[in-house]
Backbone as JSON Lines, residues from 0, in Angstrom:
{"i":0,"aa":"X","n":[-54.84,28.29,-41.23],"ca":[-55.41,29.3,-40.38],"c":[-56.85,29.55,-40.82]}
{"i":1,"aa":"X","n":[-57.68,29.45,-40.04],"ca":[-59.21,29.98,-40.37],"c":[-59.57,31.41,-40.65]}
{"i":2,"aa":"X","n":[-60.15,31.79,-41.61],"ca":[-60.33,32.92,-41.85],"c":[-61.27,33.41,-40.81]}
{"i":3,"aa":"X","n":[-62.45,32.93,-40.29],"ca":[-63.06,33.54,-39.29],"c":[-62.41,34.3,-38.33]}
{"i":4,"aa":"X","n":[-62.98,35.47,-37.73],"ca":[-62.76,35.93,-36.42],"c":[-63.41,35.61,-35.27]}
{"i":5,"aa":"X","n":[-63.09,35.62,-34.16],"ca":[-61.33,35.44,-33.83],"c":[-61.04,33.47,-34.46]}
{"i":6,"aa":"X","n":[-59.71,33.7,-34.39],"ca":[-59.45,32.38,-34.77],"c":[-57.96,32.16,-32.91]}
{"i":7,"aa":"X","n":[-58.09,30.62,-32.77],"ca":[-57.19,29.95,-31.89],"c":[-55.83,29.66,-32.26]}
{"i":8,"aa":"X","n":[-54.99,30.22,-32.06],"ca":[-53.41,29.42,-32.16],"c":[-52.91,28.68,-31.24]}
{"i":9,"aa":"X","n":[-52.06,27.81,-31.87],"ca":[-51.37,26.79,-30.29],"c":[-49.75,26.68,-31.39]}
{"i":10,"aa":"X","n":[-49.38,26.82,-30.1],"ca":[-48.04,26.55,-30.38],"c":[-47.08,25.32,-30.15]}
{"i":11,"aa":"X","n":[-48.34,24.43,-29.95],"ca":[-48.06,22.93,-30.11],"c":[-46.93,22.27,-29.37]}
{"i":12,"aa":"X","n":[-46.78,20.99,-29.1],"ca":[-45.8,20.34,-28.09],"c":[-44.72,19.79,-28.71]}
{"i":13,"aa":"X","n":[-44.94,18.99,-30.01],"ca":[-43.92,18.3,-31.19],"c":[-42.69,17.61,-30.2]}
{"i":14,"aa":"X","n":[-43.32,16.45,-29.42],"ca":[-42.48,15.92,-28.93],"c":[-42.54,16.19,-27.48]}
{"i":15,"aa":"X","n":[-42.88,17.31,-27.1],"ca":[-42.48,17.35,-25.75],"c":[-43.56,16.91,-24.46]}
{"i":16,"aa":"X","n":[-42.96,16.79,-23.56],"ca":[-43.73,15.8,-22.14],"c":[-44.69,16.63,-21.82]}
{"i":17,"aa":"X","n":[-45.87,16.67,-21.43],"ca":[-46.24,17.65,-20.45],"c":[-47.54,17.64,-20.59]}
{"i":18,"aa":"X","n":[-48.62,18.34,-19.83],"ca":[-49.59,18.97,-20.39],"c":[-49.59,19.89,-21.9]}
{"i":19,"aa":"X","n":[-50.57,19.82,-22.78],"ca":[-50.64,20.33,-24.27],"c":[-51.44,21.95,-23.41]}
{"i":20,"aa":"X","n":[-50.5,22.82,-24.06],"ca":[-50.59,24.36,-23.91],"c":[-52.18,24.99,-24.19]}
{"i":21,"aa":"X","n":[-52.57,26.08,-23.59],"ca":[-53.74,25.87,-23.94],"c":[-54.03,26.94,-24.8]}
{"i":22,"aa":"X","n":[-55.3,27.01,-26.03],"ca":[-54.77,27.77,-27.38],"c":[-54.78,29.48,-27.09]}
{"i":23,"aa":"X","n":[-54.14,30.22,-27.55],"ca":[-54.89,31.35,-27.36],"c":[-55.34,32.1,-28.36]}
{"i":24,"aa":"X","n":[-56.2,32.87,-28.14],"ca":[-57.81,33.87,-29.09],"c":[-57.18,34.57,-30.01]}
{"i":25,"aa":"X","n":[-56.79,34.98,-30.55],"ca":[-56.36,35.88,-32.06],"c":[-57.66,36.77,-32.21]}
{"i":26,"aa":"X","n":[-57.88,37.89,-32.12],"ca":[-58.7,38.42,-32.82],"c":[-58.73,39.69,-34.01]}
{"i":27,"aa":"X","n":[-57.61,39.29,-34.7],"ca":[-57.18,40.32,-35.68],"c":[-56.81,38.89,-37.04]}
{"i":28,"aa":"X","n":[-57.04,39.37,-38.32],"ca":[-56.55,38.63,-39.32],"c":[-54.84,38.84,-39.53]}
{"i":29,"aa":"X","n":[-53.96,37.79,-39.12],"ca":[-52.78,37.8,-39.24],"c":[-51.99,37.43,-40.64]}
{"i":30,"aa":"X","n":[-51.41,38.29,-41.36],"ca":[-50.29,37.88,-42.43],"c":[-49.31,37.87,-42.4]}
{"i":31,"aa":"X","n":[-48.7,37.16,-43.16],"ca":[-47.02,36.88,-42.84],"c":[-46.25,38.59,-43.62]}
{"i":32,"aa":"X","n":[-45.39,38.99,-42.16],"ca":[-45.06,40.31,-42.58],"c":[-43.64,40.42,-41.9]}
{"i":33,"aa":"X","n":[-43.0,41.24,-42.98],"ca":[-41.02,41.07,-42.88],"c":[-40.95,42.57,-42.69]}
{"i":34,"aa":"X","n":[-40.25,43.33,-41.57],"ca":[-40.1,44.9,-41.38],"c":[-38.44,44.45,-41.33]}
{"i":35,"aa":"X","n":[-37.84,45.67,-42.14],"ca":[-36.64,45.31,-42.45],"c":[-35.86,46.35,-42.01]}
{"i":36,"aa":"X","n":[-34.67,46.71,-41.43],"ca":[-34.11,47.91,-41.27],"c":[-33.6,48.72,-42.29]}
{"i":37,"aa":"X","n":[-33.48,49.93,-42.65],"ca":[-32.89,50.59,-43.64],"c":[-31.63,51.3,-43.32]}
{"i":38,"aa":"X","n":[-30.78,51.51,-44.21],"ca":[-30.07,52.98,-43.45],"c":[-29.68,54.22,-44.02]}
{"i":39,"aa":"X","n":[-28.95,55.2,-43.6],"ca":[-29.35,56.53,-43.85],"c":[-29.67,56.23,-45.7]}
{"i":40,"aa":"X","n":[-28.35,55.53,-46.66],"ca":[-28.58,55.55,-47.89],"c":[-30.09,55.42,-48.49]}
{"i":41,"aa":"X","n":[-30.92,54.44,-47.36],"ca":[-32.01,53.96,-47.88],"c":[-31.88,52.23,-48.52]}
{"i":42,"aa":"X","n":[-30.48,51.58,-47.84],"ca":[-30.33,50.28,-48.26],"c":[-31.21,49.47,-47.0]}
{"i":43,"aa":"X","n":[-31.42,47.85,-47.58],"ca":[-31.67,47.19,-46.27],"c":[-30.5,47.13,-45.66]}
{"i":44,"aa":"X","n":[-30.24,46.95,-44.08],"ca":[-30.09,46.11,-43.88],"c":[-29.87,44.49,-43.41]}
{"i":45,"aa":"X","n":[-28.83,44.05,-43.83],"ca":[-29.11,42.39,-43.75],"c":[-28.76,41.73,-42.28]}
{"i":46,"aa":"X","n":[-29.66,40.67,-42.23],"ca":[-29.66,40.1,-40.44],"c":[-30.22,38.96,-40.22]}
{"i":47,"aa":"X","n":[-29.95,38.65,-39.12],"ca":[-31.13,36.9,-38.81],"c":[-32.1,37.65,-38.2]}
{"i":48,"aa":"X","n":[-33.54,37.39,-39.0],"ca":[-34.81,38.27,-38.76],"c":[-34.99,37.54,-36.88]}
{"i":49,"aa":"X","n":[-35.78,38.84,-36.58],"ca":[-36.37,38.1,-35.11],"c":[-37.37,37.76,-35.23]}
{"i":50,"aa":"X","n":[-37.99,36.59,-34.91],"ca":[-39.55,36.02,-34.92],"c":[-40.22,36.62,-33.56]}
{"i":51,"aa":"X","n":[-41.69,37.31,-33.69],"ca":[-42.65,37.65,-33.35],"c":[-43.83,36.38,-33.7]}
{"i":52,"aa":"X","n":[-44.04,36.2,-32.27],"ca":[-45.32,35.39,-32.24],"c":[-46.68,35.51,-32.22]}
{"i":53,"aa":"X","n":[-47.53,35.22,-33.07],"ca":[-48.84,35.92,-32.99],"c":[-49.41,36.49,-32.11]}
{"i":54,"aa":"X","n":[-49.55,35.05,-30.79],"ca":[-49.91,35.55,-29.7],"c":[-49.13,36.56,-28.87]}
{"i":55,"aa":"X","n":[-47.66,36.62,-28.87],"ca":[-47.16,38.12,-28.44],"c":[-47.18,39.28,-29.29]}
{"i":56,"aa":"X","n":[-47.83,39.25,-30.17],"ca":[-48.18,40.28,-31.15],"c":[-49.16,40.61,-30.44]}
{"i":57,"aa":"X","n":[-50.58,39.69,-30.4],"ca":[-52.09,40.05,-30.14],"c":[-51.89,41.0,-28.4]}
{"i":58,"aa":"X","n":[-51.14,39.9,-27.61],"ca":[-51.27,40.6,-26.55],"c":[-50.45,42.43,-26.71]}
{"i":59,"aa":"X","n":[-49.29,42.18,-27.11],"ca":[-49.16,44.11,-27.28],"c":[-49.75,44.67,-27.8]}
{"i":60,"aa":"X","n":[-50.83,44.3,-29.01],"ca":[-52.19,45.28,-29.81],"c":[-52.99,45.62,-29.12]}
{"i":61,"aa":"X","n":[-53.33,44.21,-27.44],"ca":[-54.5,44.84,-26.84],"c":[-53.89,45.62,-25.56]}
{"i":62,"aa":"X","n":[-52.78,45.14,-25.53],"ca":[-52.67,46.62,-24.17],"c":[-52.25,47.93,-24.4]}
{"i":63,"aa":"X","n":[-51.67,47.73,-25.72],"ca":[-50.71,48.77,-25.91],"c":[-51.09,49.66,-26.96]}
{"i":64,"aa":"X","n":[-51.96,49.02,-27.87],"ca":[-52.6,49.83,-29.34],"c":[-54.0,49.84,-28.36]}
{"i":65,"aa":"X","n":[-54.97,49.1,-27.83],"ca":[-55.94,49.42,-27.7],"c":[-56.42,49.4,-26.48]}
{"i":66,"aa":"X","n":[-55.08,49.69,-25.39],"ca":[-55.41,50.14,-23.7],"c":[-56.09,49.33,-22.67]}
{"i":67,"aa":"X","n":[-56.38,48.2,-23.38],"ca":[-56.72,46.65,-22.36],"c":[-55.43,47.06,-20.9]}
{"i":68,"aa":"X","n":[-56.26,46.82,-20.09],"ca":[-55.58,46.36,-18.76],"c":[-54.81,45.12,-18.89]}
{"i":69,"aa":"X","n":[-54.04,44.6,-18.03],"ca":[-53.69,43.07,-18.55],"c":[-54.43,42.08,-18.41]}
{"i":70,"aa":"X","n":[-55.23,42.17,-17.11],"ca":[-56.79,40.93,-16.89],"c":[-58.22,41.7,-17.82]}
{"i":71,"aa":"X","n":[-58.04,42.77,-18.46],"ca":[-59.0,42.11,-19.7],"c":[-58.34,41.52,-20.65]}
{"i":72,"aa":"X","n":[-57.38,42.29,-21.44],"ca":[-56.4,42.03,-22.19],"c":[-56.5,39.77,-22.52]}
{"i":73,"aa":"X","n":[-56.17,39.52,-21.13],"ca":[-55.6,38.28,-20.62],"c":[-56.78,37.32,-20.7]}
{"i":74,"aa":"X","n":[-58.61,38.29,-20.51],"ca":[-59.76,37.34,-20.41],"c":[-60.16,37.42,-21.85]}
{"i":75,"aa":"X","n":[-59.77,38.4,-22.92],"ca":[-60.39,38.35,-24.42],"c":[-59.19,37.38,-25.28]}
{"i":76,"aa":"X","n":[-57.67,37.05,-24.69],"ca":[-57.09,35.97,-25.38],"c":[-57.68,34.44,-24.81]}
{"i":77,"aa":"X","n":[-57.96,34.46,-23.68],"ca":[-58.3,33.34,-23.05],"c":[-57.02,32.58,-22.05]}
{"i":78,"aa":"X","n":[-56.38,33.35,-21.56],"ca":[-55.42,32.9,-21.17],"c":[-55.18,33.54,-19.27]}
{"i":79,"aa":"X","n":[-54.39,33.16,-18.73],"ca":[-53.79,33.56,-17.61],"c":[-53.34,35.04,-17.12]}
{"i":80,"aa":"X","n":[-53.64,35.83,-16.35],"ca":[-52.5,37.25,-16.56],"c":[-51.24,37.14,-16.52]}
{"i":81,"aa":"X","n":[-51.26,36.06,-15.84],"ca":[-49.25,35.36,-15.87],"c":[-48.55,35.25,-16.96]}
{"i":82,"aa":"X","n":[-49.65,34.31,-17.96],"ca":[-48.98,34.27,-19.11],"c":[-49.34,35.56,-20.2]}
{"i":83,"aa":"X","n":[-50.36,36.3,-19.89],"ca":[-50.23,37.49,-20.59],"c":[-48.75,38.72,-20.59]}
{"i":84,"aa":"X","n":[-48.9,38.55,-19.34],"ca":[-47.36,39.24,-18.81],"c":[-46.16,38.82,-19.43]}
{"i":85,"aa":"X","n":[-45.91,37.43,-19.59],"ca":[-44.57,36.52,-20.1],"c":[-44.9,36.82,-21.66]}
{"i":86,"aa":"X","n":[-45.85,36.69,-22.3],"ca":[-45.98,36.98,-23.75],"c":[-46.0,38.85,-23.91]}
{"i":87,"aa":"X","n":[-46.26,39.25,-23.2],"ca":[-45.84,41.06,-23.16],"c":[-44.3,41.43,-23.24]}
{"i":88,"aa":"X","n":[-43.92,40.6,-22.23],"ca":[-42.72,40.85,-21.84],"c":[-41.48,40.2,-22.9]}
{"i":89,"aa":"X","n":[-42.02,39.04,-22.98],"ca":[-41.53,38.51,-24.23],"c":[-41.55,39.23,-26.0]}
{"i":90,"aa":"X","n":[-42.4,39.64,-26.29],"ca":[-42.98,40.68,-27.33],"c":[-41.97,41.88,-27.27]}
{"i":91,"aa":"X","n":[-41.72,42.29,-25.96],"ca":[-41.23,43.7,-26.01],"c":[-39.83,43.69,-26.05]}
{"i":92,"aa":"X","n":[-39.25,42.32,-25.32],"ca":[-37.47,42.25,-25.2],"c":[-37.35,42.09,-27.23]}
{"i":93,"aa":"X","n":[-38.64,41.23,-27.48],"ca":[-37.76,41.14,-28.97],"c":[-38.01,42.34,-29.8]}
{"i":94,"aa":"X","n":[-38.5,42.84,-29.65],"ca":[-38.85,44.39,-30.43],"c":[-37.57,45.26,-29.84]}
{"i":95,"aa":"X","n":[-37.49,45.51,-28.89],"ca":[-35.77,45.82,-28.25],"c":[-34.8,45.9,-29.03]}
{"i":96,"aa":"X","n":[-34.72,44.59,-29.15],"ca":[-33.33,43.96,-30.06],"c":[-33.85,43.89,-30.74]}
{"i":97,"aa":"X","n":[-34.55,44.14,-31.59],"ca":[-34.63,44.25,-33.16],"c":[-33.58,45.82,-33.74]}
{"i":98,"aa":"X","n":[-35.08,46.59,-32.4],"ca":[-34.17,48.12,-32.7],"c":[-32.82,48.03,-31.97]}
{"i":99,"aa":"X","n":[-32.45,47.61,-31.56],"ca":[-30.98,47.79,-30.85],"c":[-30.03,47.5,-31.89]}
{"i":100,"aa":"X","n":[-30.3,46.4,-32.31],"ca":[-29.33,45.09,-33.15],"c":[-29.39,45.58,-34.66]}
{"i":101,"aa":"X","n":[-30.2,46.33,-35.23],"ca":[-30.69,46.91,-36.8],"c":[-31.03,45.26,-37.21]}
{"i":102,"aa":"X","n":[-32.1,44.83,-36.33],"ca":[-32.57,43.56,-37.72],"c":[-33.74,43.58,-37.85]}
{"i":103,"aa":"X","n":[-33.93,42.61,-38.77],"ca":[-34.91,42.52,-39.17],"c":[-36.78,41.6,-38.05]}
{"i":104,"aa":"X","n":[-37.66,42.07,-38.5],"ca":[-38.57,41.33,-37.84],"c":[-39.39,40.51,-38.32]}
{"i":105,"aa":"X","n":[-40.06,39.21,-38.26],"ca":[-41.01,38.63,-39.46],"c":[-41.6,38.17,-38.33]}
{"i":106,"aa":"X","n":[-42.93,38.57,-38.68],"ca":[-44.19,38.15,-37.99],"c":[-44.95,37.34,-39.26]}
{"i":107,"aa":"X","n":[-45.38,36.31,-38.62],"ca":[-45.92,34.83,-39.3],"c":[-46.89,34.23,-38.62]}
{"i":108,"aa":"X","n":[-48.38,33.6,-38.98],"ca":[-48.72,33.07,-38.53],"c":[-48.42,31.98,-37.81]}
């Protein structure tokens, strides 16, 4: 990962047919981060973590932490509003079930 800001992610094809995805803008420094559930005792607890994807991370920071519409939101990742929407929407079902399910979350570059 490049330390510069913003930096590009792709989530790459590894095999598969098609047109190669096109990258999208990151503009926050991302670290690998594990939010774990607790309970009343104050124990973890234990689960198959849900993966959060950068880019559905970035897109809920800019609409949702910092009030982007979805076509700006969608023109500062570099991407589609279509696919801003599918990575929103996607972002938010897994945050859902994280809290629904008591598991865990790991966001990773």
């Amino acid at each position: 990962m490049p330390y510069g800001l913003p930096w590009k992610w792709y989530w790459g094809r590894r095999g598969r047919r098609g047109r190669r995805p096109k990258p999208r803008i990151i503009d926050f420094r991302l670290t690998r981060i594990f939010f774990a559930p607790i309970d009343i005792d104050g124990r973890v607890i234990e689960g198959e973590p849900i993966h959060i994807m950068p880019d559905e991370l970035e897109a809920m920071r800019l609409v949702y932490l910092l009030g982007y519409n979805q076509e700006e939101a969608a023109k500062k990742m570099g991407v589609s509003r279509g696919t801003l929407w599918r990575m929103l929407n996607s972002g938010r079902r897994k945050l859902v079930q994280a809290i629904v399910e008591s598991r865990p979350i790991l966001i990773s570059p």
